[in-house]
C-alpha distance (Angstrom), angle and dihedral (degrees) to the residues before:
residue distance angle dihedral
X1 . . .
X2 3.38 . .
X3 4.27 125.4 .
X4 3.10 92.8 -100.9
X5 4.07 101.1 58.3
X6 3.63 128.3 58.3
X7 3.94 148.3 157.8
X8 3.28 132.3 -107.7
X9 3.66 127.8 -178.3
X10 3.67 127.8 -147.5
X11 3.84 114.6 -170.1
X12 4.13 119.9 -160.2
X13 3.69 128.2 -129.4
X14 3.94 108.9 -124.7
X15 3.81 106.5 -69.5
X16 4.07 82.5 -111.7
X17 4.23 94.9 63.9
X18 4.00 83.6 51.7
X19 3.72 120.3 115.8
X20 3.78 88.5 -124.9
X21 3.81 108.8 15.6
X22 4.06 88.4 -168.0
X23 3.76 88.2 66.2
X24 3.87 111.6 141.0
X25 3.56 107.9 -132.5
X26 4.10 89.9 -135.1
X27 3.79 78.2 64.9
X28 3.74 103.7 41.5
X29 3.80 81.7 52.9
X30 3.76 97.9 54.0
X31 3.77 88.8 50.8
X32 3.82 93.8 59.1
X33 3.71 87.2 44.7
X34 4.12 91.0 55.7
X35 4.24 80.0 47.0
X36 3.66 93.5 55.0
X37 3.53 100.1 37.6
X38 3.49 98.6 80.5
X39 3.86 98.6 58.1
X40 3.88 109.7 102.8
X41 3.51 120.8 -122.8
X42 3.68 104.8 1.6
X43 3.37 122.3 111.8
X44 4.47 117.4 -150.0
X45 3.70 135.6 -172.5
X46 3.89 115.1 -173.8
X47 4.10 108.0 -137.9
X48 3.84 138.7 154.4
X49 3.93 119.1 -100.3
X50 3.94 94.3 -129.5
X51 4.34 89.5 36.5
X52 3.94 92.7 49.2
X53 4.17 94.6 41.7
X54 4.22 85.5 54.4
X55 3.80 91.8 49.5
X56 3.88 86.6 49.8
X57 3.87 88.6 51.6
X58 3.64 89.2 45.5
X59 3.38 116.5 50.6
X60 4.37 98.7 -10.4
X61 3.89 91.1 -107.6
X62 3.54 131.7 102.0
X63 4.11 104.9 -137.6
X64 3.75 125.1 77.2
X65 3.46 84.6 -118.3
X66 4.07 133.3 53.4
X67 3.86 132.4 -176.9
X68 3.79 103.7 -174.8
X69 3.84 118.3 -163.8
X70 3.79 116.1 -157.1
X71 3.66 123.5 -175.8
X72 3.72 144.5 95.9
X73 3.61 120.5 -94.1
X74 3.80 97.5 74.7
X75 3.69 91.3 -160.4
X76 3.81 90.9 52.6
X77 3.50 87.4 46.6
X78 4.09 101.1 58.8
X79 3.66 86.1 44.5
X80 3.71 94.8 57.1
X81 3.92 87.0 44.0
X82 3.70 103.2 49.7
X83 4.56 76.4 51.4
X84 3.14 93.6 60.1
X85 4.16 100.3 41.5
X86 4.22 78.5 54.7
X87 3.76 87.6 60.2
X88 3.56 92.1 42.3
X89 3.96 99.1 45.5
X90 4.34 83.3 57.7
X91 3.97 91.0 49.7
X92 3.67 108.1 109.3
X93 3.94 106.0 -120.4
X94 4.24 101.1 15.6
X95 3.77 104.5 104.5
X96 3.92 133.4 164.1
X97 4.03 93.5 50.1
X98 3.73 109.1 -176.0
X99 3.97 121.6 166.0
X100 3.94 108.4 -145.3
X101 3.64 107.9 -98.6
X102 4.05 108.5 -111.5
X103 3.92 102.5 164.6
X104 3.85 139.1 22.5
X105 3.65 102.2 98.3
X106 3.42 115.7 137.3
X107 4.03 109.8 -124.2
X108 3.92 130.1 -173.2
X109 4.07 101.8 -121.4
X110 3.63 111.0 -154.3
X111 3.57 114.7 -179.2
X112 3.92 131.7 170.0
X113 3.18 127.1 -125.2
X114 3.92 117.6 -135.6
X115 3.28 108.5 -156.4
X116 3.50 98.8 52.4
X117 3.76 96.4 39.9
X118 3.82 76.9 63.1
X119 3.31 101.7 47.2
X120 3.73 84.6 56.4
X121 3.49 98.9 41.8
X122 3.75 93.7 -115.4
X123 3.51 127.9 135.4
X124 4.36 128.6 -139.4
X125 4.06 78.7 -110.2
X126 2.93 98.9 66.3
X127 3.68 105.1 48.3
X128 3.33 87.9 41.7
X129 4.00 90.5 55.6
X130 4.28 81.3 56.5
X131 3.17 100.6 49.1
X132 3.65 86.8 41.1
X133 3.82 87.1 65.9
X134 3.63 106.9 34.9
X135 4.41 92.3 53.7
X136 3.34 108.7 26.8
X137 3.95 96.8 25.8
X138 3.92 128.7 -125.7
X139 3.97 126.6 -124.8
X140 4.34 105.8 -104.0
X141 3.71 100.2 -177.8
X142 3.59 141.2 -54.6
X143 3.82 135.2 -89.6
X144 3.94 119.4 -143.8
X145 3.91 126.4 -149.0
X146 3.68 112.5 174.4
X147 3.60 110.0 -54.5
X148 3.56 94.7 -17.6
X149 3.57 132.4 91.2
X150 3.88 135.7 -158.5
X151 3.69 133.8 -170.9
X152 3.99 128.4 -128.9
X153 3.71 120.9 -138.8
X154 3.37 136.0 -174.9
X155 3.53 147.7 -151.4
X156 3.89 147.3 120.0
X157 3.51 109.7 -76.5
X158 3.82 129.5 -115.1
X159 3.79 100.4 -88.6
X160 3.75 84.7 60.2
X161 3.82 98.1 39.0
X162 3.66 86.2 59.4
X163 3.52 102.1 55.2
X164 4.23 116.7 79.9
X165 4.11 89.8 -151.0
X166 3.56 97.3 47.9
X167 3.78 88.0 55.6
X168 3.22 94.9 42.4
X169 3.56 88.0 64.0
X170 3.84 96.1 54.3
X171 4.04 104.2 136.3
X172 3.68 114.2 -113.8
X173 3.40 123.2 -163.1
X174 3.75 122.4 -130.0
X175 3.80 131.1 -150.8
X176 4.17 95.1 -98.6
X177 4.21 94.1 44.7
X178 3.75 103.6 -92.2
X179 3.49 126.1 108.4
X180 3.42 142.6 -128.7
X181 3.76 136.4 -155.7
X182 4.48 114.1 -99.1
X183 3.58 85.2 -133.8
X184 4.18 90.9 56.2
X185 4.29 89.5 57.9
X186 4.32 100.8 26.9
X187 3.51 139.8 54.5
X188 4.45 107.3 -119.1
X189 3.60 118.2 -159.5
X190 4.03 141.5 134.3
X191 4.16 109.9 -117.6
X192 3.38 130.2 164.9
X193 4.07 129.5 -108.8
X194 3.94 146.1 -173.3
X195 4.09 101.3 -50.6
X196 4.05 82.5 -157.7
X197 3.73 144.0 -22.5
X198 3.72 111.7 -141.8
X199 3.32 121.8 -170.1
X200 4.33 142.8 -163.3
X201 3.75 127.0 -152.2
X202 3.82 84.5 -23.2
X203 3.88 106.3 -43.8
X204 3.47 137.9 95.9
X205 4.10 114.2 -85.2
X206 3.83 124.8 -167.9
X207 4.15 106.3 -177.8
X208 3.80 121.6 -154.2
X209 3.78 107.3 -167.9
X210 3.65 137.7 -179.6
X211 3.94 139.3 171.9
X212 3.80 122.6 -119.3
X213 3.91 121.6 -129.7
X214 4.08 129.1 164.7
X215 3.99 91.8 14.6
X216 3.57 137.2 60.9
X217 3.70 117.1 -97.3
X218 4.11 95.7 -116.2
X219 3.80 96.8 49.6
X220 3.91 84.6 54.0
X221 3.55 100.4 50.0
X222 4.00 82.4 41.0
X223 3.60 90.5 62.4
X224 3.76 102.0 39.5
X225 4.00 95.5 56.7
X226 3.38 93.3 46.6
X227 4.00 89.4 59.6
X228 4.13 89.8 30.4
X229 3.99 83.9 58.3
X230 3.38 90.8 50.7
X231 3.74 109.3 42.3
X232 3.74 108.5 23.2
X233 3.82 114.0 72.6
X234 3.66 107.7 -163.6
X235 4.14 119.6 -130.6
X236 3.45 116.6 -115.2
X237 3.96 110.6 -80.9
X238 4.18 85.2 23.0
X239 3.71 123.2 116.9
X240 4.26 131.0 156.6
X241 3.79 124.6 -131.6
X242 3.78 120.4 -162.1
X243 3.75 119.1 -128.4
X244 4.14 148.2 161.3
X245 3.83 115.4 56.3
X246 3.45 92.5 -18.1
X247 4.02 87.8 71.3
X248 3.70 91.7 43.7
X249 4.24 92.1 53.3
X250 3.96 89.1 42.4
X251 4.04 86.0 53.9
X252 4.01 96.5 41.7
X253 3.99 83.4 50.2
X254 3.40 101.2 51.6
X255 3.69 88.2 55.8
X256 3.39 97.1 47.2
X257 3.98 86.8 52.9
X258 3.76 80.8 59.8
X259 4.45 97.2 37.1
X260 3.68 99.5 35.1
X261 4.51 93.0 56.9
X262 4.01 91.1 41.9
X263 3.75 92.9 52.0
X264 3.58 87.7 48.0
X265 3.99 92.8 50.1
X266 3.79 84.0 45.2
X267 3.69 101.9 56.4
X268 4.21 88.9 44.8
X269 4.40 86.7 58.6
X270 3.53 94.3 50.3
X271 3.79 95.3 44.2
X272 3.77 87.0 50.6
X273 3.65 86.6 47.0
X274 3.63 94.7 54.9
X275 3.70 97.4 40.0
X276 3.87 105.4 35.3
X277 3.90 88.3 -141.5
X278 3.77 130.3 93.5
X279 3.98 95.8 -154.4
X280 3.89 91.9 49.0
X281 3.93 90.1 50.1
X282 3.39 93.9 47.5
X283 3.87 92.2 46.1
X284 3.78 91.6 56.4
X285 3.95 88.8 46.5
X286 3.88 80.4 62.4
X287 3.93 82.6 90.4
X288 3.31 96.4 63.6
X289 3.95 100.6 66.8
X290 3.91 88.4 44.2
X291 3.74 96.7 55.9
X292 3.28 101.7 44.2
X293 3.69 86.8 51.4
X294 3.92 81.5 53.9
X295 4.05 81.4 52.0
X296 3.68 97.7 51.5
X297 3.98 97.2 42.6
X298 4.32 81.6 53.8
X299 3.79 93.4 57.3
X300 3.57 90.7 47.0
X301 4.16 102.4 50.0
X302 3.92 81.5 51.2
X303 3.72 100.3 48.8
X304 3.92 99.5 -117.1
X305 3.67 136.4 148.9
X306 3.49 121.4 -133.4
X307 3.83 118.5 -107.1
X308 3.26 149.5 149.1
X309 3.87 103.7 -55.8
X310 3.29 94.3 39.4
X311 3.64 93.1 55.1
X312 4.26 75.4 47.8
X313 4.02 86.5 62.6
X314 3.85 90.9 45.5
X315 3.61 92.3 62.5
X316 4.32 95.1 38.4
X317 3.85 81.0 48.9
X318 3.69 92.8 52.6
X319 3.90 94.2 59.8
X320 4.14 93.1 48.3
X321 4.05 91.2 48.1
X322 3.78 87.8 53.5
X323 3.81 99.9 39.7
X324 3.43 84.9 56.2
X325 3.69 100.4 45.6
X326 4.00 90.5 45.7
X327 4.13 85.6 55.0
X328 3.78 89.7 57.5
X329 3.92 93.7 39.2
X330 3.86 88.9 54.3
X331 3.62 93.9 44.4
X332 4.03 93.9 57.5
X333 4.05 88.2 43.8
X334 3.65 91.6 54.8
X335 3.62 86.5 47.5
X336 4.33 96.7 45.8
X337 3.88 83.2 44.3
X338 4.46 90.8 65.8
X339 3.77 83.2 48.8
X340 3.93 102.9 -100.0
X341 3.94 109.3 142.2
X342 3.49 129.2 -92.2
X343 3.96 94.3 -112.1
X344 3.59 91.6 36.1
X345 3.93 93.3 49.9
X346 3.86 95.4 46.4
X347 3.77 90.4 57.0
X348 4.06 91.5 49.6
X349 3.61 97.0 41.0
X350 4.07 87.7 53.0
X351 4.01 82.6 51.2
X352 3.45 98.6 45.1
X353 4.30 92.2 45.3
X354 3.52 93.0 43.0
X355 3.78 96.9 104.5
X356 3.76 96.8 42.7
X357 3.61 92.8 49.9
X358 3.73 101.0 49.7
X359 3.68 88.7 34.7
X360 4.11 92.8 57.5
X361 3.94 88.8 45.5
X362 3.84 88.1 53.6
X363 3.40 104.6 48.2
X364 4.48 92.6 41.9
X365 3.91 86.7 45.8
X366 3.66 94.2 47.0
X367 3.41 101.1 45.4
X368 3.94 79.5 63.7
X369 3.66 106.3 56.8
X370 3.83 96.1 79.1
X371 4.60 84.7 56.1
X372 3.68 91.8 37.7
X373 4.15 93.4 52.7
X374 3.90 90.0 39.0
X375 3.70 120.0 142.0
X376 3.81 101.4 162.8
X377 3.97 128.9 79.9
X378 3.74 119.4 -33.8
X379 3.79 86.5 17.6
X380 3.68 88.4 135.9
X381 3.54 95.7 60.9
X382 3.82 100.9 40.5
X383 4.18 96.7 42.8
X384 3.89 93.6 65.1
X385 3.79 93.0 47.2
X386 3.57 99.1 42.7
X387 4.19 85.3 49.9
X388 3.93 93.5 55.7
X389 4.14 89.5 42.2
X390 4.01 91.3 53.2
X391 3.33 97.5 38.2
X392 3.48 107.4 44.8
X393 3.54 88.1 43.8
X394 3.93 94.2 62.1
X395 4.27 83.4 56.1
X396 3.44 100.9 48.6
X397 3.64 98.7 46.7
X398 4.04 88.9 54.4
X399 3.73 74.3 53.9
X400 3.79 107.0 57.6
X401 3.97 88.3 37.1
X402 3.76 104.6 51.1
X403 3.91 112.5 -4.2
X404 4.10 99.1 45.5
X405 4.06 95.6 44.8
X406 3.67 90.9 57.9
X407 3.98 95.2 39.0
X408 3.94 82.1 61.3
X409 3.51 94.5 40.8
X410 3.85 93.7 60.3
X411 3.95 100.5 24.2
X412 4.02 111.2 21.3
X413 3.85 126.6 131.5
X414 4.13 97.3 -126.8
X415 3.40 123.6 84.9
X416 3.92 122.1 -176.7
């Protein structure tokens, strides 16, 4: 890390010893924001030791979000970045924008002067060899104890480094043995350079970064490139790279473009395995549609996003919705094979598998309660899976009761 950054750690009473122990944290959070907020020059973002250390590992920056700007120009390049944290600081749900800090460090600019260095017969070498000496120190000799050997530097010492007059007064020697002052042949003053230059696979890299709270993490980086497109034209040599979370979800979902399709191709073999017909396979994959309907009408009565567990749930949900339906479907064959009609069987079979359906649902959706009403650690992992299980359950079992019978009764395979 850099000077300028560093980590402090706050650690809460039990929840019990707190003023209001019903506290939200969203809220406890904006309260320590209102705190900090009046503390000049300082910049804060509010994260979680283990959550900030896995963004590090991830993508080397601390937010759950990361704009990098690579290019060349590294005044171009702030510009651009301190554009795009604008955009970002006006995106509903991205909080905490901080550009990385590339200048503000104070720097002791000594520059000659020409025309007197001429008028003294002194050239910029010269001075430069003095100054040289007096700042950043000069090997004098060496001193010898036994076989080892040391060198001896010397310079002025920090007291005097720090103060503009008493460099300024620096002895410079001229061409016929006098000596004039440094501030006589060279302009002194205190500026301010590059704090750091980070760089990427070899180029330049200026990071704007910023947390996410109240929205889901794609919807906000969704929203910020569309107006980054649109406002921000990159300088030539420029371009942006997205980073933190946001390249963790966009590698979790291009696997699940590859999981999510095989399981599905998966489950339709093994029904046709089990059932020897395509139409009666594809009838009992009827349940999976419903249920995750079921699944996505859960996470939106609670308010969630969809991410990578819950897309986890979606696929355990898949296999109960068509265990169940394949129990029903063999039921009504066993039934069509002792000669009972196809209507007549489907309504009997649903009789006969009544209990093991709605018993299977119960004890899979049950099981889930206790993860779906979690509070505690890891809550945010178990809650959206737990939601998808319950609730898809509750539509796939209306499924295999009512829906499924009278899918087979009009279109299955088996005839008496």
């Amino acid at each position: 890390m850099p000077p300028n950054i560093s980590d402090t750690f706050i650690i809460m009473k039990p929840r019990e010893e707190w003023p209001d122990p019903k506290l939200p944290k969203a809220e406890l959070v904006e309260a320590v924001e209102k705190k900090l907020a009046v503390l000049p020059g300082n910049a804060f973002e509010i994260s979680q030791p283990i959550q900030m250390r896995f963004n590090e590992l991830i993508a080397g920056v601390r937010g759950d979000v990361a704009v990098k700007v690579f290019g060349d120009d590294a005044d171009a390049m702030a510009r651009t970045a301190n554009q795009v944290a604008t955009i970002l600081r006006r995106t509903a749900g991205a909080v905490d924008v901080r550009v990385e800090q590339t200048e503000g460090l104070p720097m002791l600019d000594i520059r000659p002067r020409r025309e007197a260095l001429a008028a003294m017969g002194l050239s910029a070498k010269a001075v430069q060899d003095v100054v040289a000496a007096a700042i950043g120190g000069r090997d004098a000799g060496m001193i010898f104890e036994g076989d080892r050997r040391f060198a001896v530097t010397i310079r002025l010492d920090d007291t005097q480094r720090a103060d503009i007059e008493a460099v300024g007064q620096i002895p410079v020697p001229t061409p016929d043995g006098a000596f004039v002052p440094l501030a006589s042949v060279a302009e002194i003053a205190v500026t301010t350079g590059p704090n750091q230059i980070s760089r990427e696979n070899g180029k330049r890299r200026i990071v704007v970064q910023a947390n996410v709270r109240g929205r889901d993490v794609a919807s906000v980086v969704a929203d910020a490139q569309a107006d980054i497109a649109s406002a921000v034209r990159l300088p030539a040599g420029a371009y942006l790279e997205w980073g933190g979370q946001f390249e963790n979800l966009a590698s979790a979902r291009d696997r699940l473009l590859l999981v999510v399709p095989a399981c599905f191709v998966l489950i339709l073999l093994l029904l046709y395995g089990a059932l020897g017909n395509v139409r009666d396979a594809m009838i009992v994959f009827t349940g999976v549609p419903l249920a995750l309907v079921g699944g996505v009408l859960a996470l939106f009565l609670r308010g969630m996003p969809f991410s990578v567990s819950a897309a986890v749930g979606f696929i355990a949900l898949s296999g109960i919705a068509v265990l169940n339906g394949l129990v029903m479907v063999t039921a009504i064959q066993e039934l069509i094979g002792q000669g009972m009609a196809r209507a007549r069987a489907a309504e009997q079979g649903a009789m006969r598998r009544l209990r093991p359906v709605v018993m299977t649902a119960l004890v899979a959706s049950l099981g889930f309660v206790p993860m779906a009403l979690a509070t505690g650690s890891g809550a945010e992992v178990q809650k959206p899976l737990a939601t998808v299980v319950i609730g898809g359950l509750v539509s796939a079992t209306l499924l295999t009761l009512f829906v499924l019978p009278t899918l087979y009764a009009r279109f299955g395979g088996r005839r008496a």
